[in-house]
N, C-alpha and C positions, 0 to 999 in steps of 0.2 A: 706357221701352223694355222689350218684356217681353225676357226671358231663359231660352231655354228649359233646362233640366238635362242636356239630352243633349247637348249643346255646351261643357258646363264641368267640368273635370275633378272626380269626387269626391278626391281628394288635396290636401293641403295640402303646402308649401315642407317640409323638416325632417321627415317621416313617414318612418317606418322598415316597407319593406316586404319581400315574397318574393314572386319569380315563384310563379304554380302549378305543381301537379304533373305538367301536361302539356310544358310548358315547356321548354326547352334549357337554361336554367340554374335549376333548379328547386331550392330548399335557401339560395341564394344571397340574404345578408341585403343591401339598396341602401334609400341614404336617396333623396327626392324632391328633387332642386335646382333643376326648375322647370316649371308647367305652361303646355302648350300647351293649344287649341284643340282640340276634333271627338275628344274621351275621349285623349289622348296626354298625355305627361308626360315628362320627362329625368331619366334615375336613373343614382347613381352606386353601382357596386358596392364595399361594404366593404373586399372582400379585395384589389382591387385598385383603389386609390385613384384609379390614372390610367384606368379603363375608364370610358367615360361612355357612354350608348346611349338611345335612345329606347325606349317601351314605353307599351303600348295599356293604361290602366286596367283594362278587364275581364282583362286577366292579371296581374293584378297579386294579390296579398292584403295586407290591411294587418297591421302584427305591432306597434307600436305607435303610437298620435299623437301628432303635437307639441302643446306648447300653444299 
C-alpha cells in the first residue's frame, strides 16, 4: 500500500514541542500523546497537566525527540 507523507504525521508519541510564534499559545513547552491522521496530532501542555488539545503539525516546532 503506498503511503503518502502528507497524510502521516511528522511527530512521534513522546516528542517534546512549542507551538510557533504565530500561535495563541506560543512559548508553551507540550509533549505529543498521540497522532491522528491528515498532519494533526494531540498535545498535552506541560504547565498544565490537565489541558489536552489538538494541533495541526505545521504549527507545531519540535524542541526535542523521543527515542
Amino acid at each position: 500500500m503506498y503511503r503518502s507523507k502528507k497524510y502521516f504525521p511528522k511527530f512521534k508519541v513522546g516528542d517534546l514541542v512549542r507551538p510557533k510564534h504565530y500561535c495563541q499559545n506560543k512559548g508553551r513547552l507540550a509533549l505529543v500523546i498521540r497522532e491522528q491522521l491528515f498532519d494533526m496530532v494531540v498535545i498535552r501542555y506541560l504547565d498544565k497537566l490537565d489541558s489536552r488539545t489538538d494541533a495541526r503539525v505545521n504549527n507545531l516546532e519540535l524542541v526535542n525527540e523521543s527515542r
